[in-house]
C-alpha positions in Angstrom: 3.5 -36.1 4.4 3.7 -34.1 1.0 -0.2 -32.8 1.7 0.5 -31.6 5.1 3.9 -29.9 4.0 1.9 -28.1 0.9 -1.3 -27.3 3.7 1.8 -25.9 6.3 2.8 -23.8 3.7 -0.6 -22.6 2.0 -1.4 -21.6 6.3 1.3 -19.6 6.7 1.2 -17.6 3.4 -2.6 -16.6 4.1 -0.7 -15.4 7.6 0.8 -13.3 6.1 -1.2 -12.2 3.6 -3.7 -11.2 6.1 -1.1 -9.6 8.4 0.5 -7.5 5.8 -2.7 -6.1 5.0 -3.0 -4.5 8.5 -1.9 -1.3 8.3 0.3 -1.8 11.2 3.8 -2.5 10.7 4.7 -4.6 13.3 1.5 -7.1 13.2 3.3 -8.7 10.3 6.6 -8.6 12.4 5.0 -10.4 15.1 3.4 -12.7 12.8 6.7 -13.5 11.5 7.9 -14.3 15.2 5.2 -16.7 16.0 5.2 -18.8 12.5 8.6 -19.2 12.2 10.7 -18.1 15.5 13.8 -19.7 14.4 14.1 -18.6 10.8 13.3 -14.7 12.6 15.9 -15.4 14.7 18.6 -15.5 11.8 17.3 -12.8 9.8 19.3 -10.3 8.6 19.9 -6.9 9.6 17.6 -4.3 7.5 17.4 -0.7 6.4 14.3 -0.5 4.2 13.1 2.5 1.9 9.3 1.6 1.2 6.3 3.5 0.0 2.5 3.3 -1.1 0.9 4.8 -4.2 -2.8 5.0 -3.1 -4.8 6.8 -5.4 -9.0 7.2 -6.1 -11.5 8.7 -8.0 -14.2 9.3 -6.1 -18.2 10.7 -7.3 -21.0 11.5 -4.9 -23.8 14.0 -4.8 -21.7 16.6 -4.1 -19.4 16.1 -6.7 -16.5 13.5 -8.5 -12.2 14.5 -7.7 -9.2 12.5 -8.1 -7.6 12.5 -4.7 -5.0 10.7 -2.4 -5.5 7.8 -0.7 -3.5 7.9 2.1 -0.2 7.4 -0.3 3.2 7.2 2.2 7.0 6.7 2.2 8.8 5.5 4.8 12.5 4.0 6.1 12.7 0.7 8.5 15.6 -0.1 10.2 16.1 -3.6 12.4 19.5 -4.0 13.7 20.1 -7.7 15.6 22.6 -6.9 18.7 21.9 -10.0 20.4 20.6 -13.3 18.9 17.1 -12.6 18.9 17.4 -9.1 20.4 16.9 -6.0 17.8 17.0 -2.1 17.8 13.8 -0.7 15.8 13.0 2.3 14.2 10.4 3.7 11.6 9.5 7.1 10.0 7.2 6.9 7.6 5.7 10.5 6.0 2.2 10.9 4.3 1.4 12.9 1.4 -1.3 14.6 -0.4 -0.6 13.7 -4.7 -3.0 16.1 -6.1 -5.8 17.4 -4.2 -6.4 16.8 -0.4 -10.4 18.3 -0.6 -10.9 14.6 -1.5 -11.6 14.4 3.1 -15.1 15.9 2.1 -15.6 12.4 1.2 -14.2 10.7 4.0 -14.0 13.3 6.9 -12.0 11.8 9.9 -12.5 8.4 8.2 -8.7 7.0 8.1 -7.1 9.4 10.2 -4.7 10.5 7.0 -5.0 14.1 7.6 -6.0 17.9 7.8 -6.7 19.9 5.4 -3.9 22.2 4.1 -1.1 19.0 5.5 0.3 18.5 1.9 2.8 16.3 3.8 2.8 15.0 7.6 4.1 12.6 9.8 2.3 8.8 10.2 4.7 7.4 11.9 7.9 8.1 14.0 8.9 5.7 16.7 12.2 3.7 17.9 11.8 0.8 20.2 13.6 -2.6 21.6 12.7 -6.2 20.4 13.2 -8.7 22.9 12.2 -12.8 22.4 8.3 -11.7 23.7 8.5 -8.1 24.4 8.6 -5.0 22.4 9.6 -2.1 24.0 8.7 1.4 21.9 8.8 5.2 22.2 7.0 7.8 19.3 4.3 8.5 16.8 3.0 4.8 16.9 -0.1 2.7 15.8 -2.0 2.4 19.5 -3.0 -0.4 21.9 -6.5 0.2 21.2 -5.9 -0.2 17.3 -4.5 -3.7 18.6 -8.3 -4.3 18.1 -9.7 -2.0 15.8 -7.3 -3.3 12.9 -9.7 -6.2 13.2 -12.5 -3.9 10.6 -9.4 -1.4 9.6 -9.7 -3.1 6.1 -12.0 -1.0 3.3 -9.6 1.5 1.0 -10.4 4.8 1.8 -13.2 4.1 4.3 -13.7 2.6 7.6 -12.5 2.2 11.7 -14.8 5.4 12.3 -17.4 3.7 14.5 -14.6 2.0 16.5 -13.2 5.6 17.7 -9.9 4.9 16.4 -10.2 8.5 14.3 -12.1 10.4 16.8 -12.4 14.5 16.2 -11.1 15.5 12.8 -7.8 13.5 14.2 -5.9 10.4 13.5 -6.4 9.4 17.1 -2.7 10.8 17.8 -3.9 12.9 20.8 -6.4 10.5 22.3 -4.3 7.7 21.9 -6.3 5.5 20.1 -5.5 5.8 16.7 -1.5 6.9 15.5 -1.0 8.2 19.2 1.6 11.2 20.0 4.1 10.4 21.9 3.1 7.4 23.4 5.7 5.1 25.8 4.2 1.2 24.8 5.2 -2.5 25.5 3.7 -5.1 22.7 4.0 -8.7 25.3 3.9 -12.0 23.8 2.9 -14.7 26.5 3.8 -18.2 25.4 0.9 -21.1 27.0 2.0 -24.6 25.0 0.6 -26.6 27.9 -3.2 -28.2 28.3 -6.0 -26.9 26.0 -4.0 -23.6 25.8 -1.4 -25.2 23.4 -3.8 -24.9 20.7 -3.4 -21.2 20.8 -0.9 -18.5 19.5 1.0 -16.5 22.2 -1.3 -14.5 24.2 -0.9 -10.9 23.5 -0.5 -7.8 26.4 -0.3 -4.6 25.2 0.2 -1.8 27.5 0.9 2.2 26.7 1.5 5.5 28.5 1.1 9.1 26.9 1.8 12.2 28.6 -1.4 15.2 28.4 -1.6 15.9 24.6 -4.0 18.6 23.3 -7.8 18.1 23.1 -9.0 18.7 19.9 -11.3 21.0 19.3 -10.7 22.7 23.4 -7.8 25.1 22.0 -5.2 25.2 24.7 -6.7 22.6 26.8 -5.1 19.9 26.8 -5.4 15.6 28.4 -3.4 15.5 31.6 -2.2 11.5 30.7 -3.2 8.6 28.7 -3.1 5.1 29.8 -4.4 2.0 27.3 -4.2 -1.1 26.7 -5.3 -4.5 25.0 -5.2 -8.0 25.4 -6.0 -10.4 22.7 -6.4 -14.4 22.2 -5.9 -16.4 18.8 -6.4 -19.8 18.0 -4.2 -22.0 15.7 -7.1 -22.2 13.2 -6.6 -18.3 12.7 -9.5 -16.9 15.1 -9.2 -14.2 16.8 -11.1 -12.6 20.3 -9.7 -9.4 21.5 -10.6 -6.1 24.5 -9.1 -2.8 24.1 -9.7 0.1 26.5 -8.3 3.9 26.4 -8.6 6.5 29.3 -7.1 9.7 29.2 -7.9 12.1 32.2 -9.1 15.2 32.2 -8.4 18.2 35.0 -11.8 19.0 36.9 -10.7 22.3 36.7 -11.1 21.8 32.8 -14.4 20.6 32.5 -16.2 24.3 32.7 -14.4 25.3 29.5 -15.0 21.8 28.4 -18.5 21.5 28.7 -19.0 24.1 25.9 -18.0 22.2 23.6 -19.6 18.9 24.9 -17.0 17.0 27.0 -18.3 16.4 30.8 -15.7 13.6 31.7 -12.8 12.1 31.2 -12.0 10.0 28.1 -13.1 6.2 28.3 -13.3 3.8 25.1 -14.0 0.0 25.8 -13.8 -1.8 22.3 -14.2 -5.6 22.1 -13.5 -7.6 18.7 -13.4 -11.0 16.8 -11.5 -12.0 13.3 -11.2 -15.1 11.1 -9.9 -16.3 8.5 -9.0 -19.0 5.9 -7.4 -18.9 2.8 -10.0 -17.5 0.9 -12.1 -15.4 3.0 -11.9 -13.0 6.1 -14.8 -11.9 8.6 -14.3 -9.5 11.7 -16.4 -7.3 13.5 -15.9 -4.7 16.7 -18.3 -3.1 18.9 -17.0 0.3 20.7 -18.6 2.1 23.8 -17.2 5.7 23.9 -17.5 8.6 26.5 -16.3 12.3 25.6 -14.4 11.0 22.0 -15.9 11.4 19.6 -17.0 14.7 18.1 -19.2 16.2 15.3 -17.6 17.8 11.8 -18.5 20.9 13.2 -16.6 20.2 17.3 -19.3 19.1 19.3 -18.1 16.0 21.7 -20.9 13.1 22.4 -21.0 9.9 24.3 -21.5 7.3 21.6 -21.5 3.2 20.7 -20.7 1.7 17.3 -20.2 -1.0 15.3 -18.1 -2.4 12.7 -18.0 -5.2 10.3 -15.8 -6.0 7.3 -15.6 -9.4 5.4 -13.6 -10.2 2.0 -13.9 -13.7 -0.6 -11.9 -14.9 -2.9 -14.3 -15.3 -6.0 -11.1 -16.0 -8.7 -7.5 -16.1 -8.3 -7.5 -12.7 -8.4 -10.7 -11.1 -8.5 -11.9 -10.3 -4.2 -15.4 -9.4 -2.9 -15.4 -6.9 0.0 -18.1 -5.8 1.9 -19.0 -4.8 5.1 -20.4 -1.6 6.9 -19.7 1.2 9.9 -22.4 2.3 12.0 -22.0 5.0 15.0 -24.9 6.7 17.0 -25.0 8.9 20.1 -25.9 7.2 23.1 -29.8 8.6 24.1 -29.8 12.2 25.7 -26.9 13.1 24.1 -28.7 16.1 22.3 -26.0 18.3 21.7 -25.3 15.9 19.2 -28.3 16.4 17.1 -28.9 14.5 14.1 -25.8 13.0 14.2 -25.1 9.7 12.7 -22.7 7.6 10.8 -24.0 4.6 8.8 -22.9 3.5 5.4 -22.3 -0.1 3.9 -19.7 -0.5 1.0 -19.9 -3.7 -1.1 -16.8 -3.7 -3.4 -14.5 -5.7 -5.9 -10.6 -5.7 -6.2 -8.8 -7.1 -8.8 -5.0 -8.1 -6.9 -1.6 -8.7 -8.4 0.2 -9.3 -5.4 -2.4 -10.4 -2.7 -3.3 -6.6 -0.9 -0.5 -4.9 -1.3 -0.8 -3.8 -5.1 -4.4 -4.0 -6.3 -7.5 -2.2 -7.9 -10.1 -1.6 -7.0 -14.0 -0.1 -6.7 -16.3 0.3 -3.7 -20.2 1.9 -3.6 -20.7 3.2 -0.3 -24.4 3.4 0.8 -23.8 6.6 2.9 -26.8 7.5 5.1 -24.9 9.3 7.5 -25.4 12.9 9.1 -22.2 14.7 10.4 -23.1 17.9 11.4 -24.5 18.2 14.8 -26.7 21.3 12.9 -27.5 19.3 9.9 -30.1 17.4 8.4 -29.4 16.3 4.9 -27.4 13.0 4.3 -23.4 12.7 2.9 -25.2 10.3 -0.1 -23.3 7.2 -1.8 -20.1 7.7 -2.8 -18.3 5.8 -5.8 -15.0 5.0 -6.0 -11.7 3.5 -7.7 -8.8 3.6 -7.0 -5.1 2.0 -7.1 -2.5 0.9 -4.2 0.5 0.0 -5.3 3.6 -0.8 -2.3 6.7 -1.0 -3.0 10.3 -1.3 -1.2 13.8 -1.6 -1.6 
């Protein structure tokens, strides 16, 4: 009895280790909700002030700086008006520390921002928590990202060959990424009969965004945005999920549009797999994208992509983390050019509180072209860096 109590609790602490490194919010919410639904039924109201240091020193051919990572402050607030029904709402600001030219290194990588935004907004939603339904409204992580959190793992690297960061953005007008504006319902579907009892709640997601701007397309802008994603995990922590994102674009549009390479509406199909134990974690996604993603220099192209990401627990504290992003336009796509993103990163990070305050260094094997008018390569890039959370 003692050994299955001590194996119950070592399962649900990698859980949540693994959830709270997400860097959605509410994955470690609903985490919460299906490990312990009666203890998350008595918790207590909240009003949380919490922040992330993230800082890096980066070197590459074209030169070493000491940049942000993607550092953040936010308030939470979770009031319980009914048992097991709560009011929700987040804002949570980024920031630039020092210098934000560190993006040469990781242009439209994370999504964290543009250049000359010393300080945006990441996040900035309010929503309705019912016993299998959230119900929310804002600046919010996407349907689609439902998925692509699957890879969404290296520090100051990644979820570009899954389309989450599509054209110089952080998937806010596309919907993919932090969408604008977006209307979205998170369903949890309980199954504990037959061979589907050995599975978690079956997750629905479902959004709605109203016609954004196109990046890239001036004035022109998506007339709506519909996504959504449905995802299947076992009890022994793996994890099979689909997400697609449409937005549509006005025929009368696609003239103009054409210019700059878009000849369609918006379609991203992205399917994923995760697992885990208590000392290790493997996922990988492959993405099919139509008019998303764009050159540095504005040029849309139809593309597919793959990711994968995978860390080990060598000592208590000491991680490996490797893992790779690979992106390429789909054949006859030649306003595209050269255009390609491929890098592997191997790593190390040394934690003192699983991943939410750690060091760390990556080498990224960078092979990748991102100009659709360029030829030479972005060249491995070095880094260490520091992220430290904190809350009160």
């Amino acid at each position: 009895m003692e050994e299955s109590v001590r194996q119950e609790i070592e399962d649900e602490a990698t859980r949540e280790r693994e959830s709270e490194a997400a860097e959605d919010p509410l994955i470690t919410r609903q985490t919460e909700k299906t490990d312990n639904p009666v203890l998350h039924e008595i918790m207590p109201d909240r009003f949380t002030l919490y922040g992330s240091l993230r800082l890096r020193y980066r070197e590459s051919q074209t030169g070493t700086i000491l940049g942000d990572g993607g550092s953040r402050l936010g308030i939470d607030d979770q009031w319980q008006f009914k048992t097991n029904y709560w009011l929700l709402g987040r804002l949570e600001l980024g920031f630039n520390l020092l210098d934000n030219l560190d993006l040469i290194f990781d242009p439209g990588g994370q999504g964290e921002s543009s250049f000359g935004d010393d300080m945006f907004t990441r996040l900035a939603y309010v929503g309705l928590e019912t016993p299998n339904m959230f119900l929310l409204y804002g600046k919010n992580w996407s349907t689609y990202y439902q998925v692509a959190s699957f890879t969404d793992r290296f520090q100051g690297a990644g979820a570009g060959a899954s389309g989450t960061f599509n054209a110089g953005t952080d998937g806010g007008p596309s919907g993919t990424g932090r969408a604008d504006q977006v209307l979205q319902t998170r369903i949890q579907v309980d199954h504990p009969w037959g061979p589907l009892s050995r599975y978690n709640p079956f997750s629905l997601n479902v959004q709605f965004q109203a016609g954004e701007k196109i990046p890239h397309a001036q004035d022109i802008r998506y007339n709506y945005g519909i996504g959504g994603s449905a995802i299947l995990e076992s009890k022994d922590n793996f994890k099979v999920g689909i997400a697609v994102n449409y937005t549509n674009i006005d025929r009368d549009d696609l003239r103009a549009l054409r210019l700059i390479g878009i000849d369609n509406d918006d379609l991203d199909i992205l399917f994923g797999a995760q697992w885990f134990g208590s000392k290790w974690y493997v996922a990988t996604t492959f993405s099919w994208l139509a008019n998303h993603m764009a050159t540095e220099d504005g040029i849309y192209f139809d593309a597919w992509g793959s990711e994968g990401y995978g860390h080990y627990q060598l000592w208590e504290k000491i991680w490996f983390v490797g893992g790779w992003n690979y992106l390429e336009p789909l054949k006859g796509e030649q306003q595209a050019g050269n255009y390609i993103l491929q890098y592997g990163i191997l790593g190390l990070r040394y934690t003192f509180n699983d991943f939410k305050r750690m060091i760390y260094a990556n080498i990224r094997f960078d092979r990748s072209i991102l100009h659709s008018t360029a030829t030479d390569t972005v060249g491995n890039v070095y880094t260490v860096g520091i992220r430290w959370d904190f809350d009160w």
